[in-house]
Every structure is written in structure tokens, then in C-alpha cells.
C-alpha positions as CSV (number, residue, x, y, z in Angstrom):
1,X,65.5,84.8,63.0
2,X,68.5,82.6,62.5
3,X,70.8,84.9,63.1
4,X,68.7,85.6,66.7
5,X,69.4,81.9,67.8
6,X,72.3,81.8,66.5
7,X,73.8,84.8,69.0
8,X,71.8,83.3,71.5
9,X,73.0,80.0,70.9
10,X,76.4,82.0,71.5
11,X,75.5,84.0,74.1
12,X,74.9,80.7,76.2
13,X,78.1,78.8,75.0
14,X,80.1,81.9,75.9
15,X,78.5,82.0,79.5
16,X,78.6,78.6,80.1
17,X,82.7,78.9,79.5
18,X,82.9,81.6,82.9
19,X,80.9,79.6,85.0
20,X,83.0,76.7,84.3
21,X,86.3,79.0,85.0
22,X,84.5,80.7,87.4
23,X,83.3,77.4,89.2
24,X,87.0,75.7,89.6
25,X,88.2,78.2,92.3
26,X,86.3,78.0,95.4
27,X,86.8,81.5,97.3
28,X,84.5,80.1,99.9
29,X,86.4,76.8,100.6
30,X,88.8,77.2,104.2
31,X,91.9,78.3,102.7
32,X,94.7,75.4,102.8
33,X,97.5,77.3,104.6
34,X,95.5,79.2,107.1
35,X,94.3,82.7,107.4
36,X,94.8,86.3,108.9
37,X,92.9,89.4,110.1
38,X,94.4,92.8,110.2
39,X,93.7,96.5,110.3
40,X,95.7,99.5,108.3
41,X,98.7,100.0,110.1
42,X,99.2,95.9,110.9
43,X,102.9,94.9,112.4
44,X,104.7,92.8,111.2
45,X,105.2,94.2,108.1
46,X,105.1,92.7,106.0
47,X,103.3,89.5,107.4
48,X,105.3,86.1,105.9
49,X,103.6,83.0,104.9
50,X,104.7,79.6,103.8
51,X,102.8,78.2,101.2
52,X,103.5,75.8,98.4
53,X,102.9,76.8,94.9
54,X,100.4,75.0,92.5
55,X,97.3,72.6,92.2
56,X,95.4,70.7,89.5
57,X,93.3,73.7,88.0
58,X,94.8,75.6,85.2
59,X,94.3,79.8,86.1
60,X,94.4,80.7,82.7
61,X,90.8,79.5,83.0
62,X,90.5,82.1,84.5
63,X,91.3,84.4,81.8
64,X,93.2,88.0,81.5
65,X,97.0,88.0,83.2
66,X,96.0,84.2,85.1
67,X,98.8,82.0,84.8
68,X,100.0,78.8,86.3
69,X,98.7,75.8,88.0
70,X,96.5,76.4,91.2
71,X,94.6,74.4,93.6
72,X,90.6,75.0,93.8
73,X,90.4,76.5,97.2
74,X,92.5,79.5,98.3
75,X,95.9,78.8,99.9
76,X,95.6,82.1,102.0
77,X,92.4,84.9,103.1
78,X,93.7,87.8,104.2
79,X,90.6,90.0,105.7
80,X,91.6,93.8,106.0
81,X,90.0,96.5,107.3
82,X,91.5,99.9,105.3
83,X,93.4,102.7,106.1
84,X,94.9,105.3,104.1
85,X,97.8,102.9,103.0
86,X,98.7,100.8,100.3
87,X,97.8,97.2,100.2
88,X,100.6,95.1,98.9
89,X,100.7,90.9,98.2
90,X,104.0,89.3,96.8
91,X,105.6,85.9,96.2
92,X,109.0,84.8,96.6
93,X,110.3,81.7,95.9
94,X,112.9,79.4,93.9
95,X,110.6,78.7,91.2
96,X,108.5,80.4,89.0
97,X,104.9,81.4,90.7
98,X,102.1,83.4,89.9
99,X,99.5,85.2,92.0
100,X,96.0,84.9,91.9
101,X,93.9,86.8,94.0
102,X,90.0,86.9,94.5
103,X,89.8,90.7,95.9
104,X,86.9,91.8,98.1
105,X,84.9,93.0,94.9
106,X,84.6,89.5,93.8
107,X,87.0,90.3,91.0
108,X,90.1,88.1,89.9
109,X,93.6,89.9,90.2
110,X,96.6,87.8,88.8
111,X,100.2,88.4,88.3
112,X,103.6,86.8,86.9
113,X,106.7,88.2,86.4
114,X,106.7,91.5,88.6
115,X,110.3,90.8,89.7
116,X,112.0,88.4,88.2
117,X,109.7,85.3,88.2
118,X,108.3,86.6,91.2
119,X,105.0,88.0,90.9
120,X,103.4,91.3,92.8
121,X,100.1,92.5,93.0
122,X,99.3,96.2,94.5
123,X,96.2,98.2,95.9
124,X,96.8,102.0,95.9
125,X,93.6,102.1,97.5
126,X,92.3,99.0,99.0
127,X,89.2,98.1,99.8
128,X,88.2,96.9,102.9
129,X,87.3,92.8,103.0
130,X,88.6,89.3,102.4
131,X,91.5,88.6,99.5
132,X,91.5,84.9,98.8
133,X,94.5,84.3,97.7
134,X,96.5,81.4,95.2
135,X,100.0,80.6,94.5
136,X,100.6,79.1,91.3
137,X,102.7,77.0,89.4
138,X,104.3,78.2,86.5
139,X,105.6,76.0,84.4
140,X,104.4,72.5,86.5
141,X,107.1,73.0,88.4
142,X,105.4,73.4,92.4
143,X,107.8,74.6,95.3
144,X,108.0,76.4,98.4
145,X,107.3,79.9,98.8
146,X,107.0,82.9,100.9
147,X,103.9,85.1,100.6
148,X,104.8,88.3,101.9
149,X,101.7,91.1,102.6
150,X,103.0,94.5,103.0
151,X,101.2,98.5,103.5
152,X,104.9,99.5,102.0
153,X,104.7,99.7,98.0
């Protein structure tokens, strides 16, 4: 019986620790630095945003690859309808960033380092929906960056 509560006791600790990570992004909050709509085959390509990196919420929170300081509601939603191509996001910038992204699954995609200190996040297949997306800061340090969002891998 002890053993019972205690892996309940558990169970409810553990759960209570994702809600809270879970509960610091906002994917529903209007995203700080605006928003776009596209279909497959969208021009420009790729479509450029300024954003600048970081916030008070720590992604590793978030668990997995999540790195870097980000704010709690999305600095970007990109809503795309699907096509047969590739769904790229990536981040450029003088400092180091990460990318968090809240896909249309309701899953949370992050990256840091894919070139450089720039990070890259890519769909083979994507799905059709809203991607919420965050910029962190690695490191503390917050700058000015580029997202770029490309069909090109």
C-alpha cells in the first residue's frame, strides 16, 4: 500500500512539474512581433522578421533540446496551409539564439546551434496550422534578430 501512495504521490509531483513548464508559454497570447498567413508555395521566400531575442522564462522548462531565455507569449504565429514542400524556420542574429516552436500538434520543437550559434528547425512534411514561435536568449545575452521562414531546406 505504501509503495501505491508513494508512486502516486510521485505521479502528481511529476505532473504538477509540466503544467508548471507547460503553463509559462502562452501559445494563445497575440504574439509580440506580429503575425503571418501563408499557403505552400508563399513568395517571398523566405519571409524575414525582426524580432528581439529573449524574455524572463527559462525554456529549458520546457524540457528536451529547450534552451535560452524566452518571453511567455510567442514573438511570431506563422499559420500555414500545406503543400508538398518543406517547411523551414531559422534565426540569424549577432548573438547566440535559440528557437522554440509550439507546432500545430501542440508539441514543443526547440533548437540551438544548427549553424553556428544560429539555430534551425525543419518540417519534411508539415502539417497544416499555426507555429507559435519564440526567439531565445542564450546565454542572457538578448539582441536583434532576423527570423527567416523558408519552403527551401
Amino acid at each position: 500500500m505504501r509503495t501505491v501512495l508513494l508512486a502516486s504521490a510521485i505521479a502528481v509531483a511529476v505532473s504538477g512539474l509540466v503544467a508548471t513548464a507547460a503553463a509559462a508559454q502562452n501559445p494563445n497570447a497575440a504574439p509580440s512581433s506580429g503575425s503571418t498567413r501563408a499557403r505552400a508555395g508563399f513568395t517571398p521566400d523566405p519571409i524575414r522578421v525582426s524580432i528581439y531575442s529573449g524574455g524572463p522564462i527559462d525554456a529549458s522548462r520546457l524540457g528536451g533540446a529547450c534552451v535560452g531565455m524566452i518571453a511567455s507569449a510567442p514573438d511570431y504565429r506563422f499559420t500555414y496551409t500545406a503543400g508538398s514542400f518543406p517547411l523551414s524556420f531559422g534565426v540569424v542574429s549577432s548573438a547566440d539564439t535559440s528557437l522554440v516552436i509550439n507546432g500545430p500538434d501542440g508539441r514543443w520543437y526547440c533548437n540551438d546551434d544548427a549553424q553556428g550559434l544560429n539555430p534551425i528547425l525543419t518540417w519534411s512534411r508539415p502539417r497544416s496550422g499555426s507555429y507559435d514561435i519564440w526567439i531565445g536568449a542564450v546565454g542572457g545575452r538578448s539582441a536583434s534578430s532576423t527570423l527567416l521562414i523558408s519552403e527551401s531546406d
